[in-house]
N, C-alpha and C positions, 0 to 999 in steps of 0.2 A: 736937374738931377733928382732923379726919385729918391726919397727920403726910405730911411731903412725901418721897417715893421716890429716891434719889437715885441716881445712874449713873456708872462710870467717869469716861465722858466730862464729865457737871457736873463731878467733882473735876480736871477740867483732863486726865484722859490720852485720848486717841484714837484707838482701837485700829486700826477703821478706815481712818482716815488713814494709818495705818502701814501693814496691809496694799495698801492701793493704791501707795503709794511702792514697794514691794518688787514691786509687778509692774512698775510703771516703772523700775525697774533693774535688771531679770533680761537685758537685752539687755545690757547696758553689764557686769556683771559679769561674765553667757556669755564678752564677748571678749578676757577673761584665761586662761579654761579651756583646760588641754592635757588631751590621754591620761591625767592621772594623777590628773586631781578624777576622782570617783565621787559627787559627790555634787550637790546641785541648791541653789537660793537661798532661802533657807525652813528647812530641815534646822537637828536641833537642834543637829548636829554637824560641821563639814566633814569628809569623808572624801578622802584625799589617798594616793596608793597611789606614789613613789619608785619611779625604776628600779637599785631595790637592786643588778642585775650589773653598771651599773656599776662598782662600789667593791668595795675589798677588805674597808677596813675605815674605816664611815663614821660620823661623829662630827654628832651632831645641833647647831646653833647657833641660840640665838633672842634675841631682843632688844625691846625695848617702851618706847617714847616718848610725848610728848606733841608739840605745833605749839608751845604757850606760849603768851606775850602776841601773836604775830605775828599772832595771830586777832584781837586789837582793831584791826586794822588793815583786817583782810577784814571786819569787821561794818561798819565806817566807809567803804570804800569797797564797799561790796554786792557782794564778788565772792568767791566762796567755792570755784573750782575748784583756785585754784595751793595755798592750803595742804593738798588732797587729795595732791595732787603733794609739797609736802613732806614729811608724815607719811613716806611712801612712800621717799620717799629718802635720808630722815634713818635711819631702822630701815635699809635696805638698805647703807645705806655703814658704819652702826655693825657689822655681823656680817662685811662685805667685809675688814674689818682684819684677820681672823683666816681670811681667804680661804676664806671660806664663800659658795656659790653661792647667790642666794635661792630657798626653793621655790614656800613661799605668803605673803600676807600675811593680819591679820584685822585690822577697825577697828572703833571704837567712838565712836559721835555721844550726847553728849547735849546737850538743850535742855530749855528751860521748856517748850513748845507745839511739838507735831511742825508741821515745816513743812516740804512734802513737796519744792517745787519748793530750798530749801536742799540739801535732803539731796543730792538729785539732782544737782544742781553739785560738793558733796562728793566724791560717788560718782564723776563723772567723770573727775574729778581725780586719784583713788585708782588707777582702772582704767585711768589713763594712764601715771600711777608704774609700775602692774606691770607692764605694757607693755613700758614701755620699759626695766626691770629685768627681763625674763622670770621675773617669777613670777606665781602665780595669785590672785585675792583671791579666799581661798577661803570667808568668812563675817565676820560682823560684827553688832552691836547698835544698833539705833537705843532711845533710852532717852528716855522723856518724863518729866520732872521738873517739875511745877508747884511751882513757888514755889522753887526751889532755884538757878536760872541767872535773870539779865533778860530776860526777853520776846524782843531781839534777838539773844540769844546762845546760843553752845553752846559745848561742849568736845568735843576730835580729838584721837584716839588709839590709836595704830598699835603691830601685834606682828607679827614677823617670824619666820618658821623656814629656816634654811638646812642646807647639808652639806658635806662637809668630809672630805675624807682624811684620817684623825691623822698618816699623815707628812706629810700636808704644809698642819697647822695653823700658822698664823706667832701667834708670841706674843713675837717677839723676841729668845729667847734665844738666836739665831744672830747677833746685832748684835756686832760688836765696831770697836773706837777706827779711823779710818781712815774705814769706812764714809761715804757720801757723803748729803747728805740734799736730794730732793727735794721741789716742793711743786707742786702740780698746782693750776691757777686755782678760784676758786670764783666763782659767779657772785651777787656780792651778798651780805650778810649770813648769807643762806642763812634757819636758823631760832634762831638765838643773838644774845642780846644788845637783846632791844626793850622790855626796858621800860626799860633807858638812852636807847637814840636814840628811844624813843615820847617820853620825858621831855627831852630836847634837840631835837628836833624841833616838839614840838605846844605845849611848855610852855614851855621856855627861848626858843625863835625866835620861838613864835605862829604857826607855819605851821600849815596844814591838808593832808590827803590829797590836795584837786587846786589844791596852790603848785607852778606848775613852778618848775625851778630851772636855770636856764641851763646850768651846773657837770654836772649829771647828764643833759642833755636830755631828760627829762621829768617827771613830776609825781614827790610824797612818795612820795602811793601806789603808782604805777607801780611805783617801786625798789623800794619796801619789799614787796608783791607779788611778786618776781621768785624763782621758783621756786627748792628747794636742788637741787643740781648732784646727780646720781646719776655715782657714778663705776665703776660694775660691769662694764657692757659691756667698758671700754676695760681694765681691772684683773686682770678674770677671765681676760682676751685673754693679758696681761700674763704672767700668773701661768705659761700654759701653758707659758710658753718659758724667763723669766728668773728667778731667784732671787730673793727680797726679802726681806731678815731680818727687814726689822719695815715698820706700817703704821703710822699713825695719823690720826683720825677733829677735823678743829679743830673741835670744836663749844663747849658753853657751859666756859668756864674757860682757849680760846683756845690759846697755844701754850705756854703754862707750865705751864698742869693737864695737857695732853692728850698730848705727847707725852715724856715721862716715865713714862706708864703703859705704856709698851712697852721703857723701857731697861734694859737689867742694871744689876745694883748696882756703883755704881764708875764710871758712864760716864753723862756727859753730853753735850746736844748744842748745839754753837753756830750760833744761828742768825746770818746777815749780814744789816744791816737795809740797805736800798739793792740787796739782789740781785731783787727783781721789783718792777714796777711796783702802787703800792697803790691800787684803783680809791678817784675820785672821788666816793663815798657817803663812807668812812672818812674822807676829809681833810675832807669837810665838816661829818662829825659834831665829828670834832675842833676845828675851828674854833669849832664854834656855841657850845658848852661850855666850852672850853679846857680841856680832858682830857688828864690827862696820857698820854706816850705810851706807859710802862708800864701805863696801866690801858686803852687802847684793846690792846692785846696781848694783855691777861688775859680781856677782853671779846668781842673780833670776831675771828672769822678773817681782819681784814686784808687778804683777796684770795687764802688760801690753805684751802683746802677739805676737801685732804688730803696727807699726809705719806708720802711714801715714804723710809725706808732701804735703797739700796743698795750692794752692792762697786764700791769704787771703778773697778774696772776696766770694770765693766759698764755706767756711768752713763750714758754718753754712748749706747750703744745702746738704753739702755733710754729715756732722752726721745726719740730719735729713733721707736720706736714708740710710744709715749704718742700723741706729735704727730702722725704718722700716723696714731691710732686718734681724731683729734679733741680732745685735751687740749692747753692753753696750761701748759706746765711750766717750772720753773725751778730753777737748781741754788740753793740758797739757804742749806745748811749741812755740817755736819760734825761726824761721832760721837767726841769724845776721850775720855778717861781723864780721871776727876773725880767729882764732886760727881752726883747722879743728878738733874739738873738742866737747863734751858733757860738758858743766855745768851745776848741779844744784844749782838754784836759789830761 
């Protein structure tokens, strides 16, 4: 008996399919390209050429995330553009700490089964991120995996390259006691913290993705869907004019892990609970669970997205440009002498 011939495609991958998605987003990825991609959508390589005169002397910065669980969310409510937009903004705010400009990004999709029209939504979401971060998504992998993800799923994930003046890399070490701490609004959870509120939400409540919820006005999904906040524009703006010793990024580990990786040794900072309003998702997670409010702190950025240290003296101009450049800021702490630590006060 003749033996049966078997093809890529039987073993589940679809090369095909691939390449016709990559001509359906040569348009959407074109409209991140500036002067310095050299290279096209397809290429094994991106080639990205920097306007090296610029700088004097420039310090290359890059950085490489995942979405998470926040993606069980987009599979359950069938919308896959805003966590493109996260990736996106999550890597961009992570190198903004250290006041690196973004240049390009690159992303990486995999799934069990290519599925073109997914990607494509991915893709837009991506190419809106860079956008509106001005950098380029300069390449990416779409990767077909049979048998290794569920049927409806995939995994996102994003790498960033930035630049950087070495004098005027921030890593902190210009913080000292005094310093003032502000915290710039975040919109929503951002991309930290969901397989708690997936698990107080869908398992503790019994809610589903479309429970509206009077308290948030509108559905699970909606909120939990609600893109992370890029804060570059307004930061980068920031950077040109005022000094900033240190930055910091609230993502998973909240404000305990996250901003201590920027204090000198010897100095801690106290944060004031009561100094900005904590959006309406937070207190309801809290509720649903009865979480304590040390571990909703350790978990969520709470309504604060990202962290600035500045001189005291300069604080108050410097919100008032924030504000102007479109951020909800708030003075919310203060750098002492102590323990290399987060208290709230």
């Amino acid at each position: 008996m003749e033996r049966k011939k078997l093809t890529y495609s039987e073993a589940g991958v679809d090369i095909e399919a691939a390449n016709l998605t990559k001509q359906r987003i040569k348009s959407v990825v074109h409209s991140t390209f500036g002067p310095e991609v050299l290279s096209d959508v397809g290429s094994f390589g991106g080639l990205f050429a920097p306007k090296w005169q610029k700088y004097k002397d420039p310090v290359i910065v890059s950085s490489v995330d995942g979405v998470g669980t926040k993606l069980k969310v987009a599979f359950r409510m069938g919308v896959h553009n805003t966590v493109g937009i996260d990736i996106v903004s999550h890597c961009v705010n992570d190198i903004l700490v250290q006041g690196a400009e973004p240049l390009f990004f690159m992303d990486y999709i995999a799934m069990a089964e290519h599925r073109g029209d997914v990607v494509v939504e991915i893709i837009e979401g991506i190419a809106q991120g860079c956008r509106a971060a001005g950098c380029a998504l300069l390449g990416g992998e779409m990767a077909e995996l049979p048998e290794f993800y569920h049927k409806e799923e995939y995994d996102l994930v994003g790498m960033i390259v930035g630049i950087v003046e070495r004098r005027k890399i921030i890593n902190g070490s210009n913080i000292k006691p005094g310093d003032l701490v502000i915290g710039l609004a975040s919109d929503g959870l951002h991309t930290n913290g969901y397989s708690l509120a997936r698990k107080l939400l869908f398992e503790a409540a019994g809610l589903d993705v479309h429970s509206f919820v009077e308290s948030l006005g509108k559905t699970i999904g909606e909120e939990l869907l609600t893109p992370h906040r890029c804060y570059a524009r307004s930061v980068l703006r920031l950077l040109e004019t005022f000094p900033v010793p240190g930055i910091a990024h609230i993502t998973g580990g909240g404000f305990q892990d996250n901003i201590p990786r920027i204090l000198p040794s010897e100095m801690g900072a106290e944060i004031r609970l009561g100094a900005w309003e904590i959006p309406p998702i937070f207190s309801f997670l809290q509720q649903t669970g009865d979480v304590p409010q040390e571990e909703m702190f350790h978990t969520f950025n709470m309504g604060i997205g990202l962290v600035l240290v500045v001189p005291n003296q300069r604080c108050e101009q410097i919100q008032q440009f924030l504000e102007k450049h479109g951020e909800r800021t708030f003075l919310i702490g203060k750098i002492v002498r102590g323990e290399q630590k987060v208290s709230f006060v």
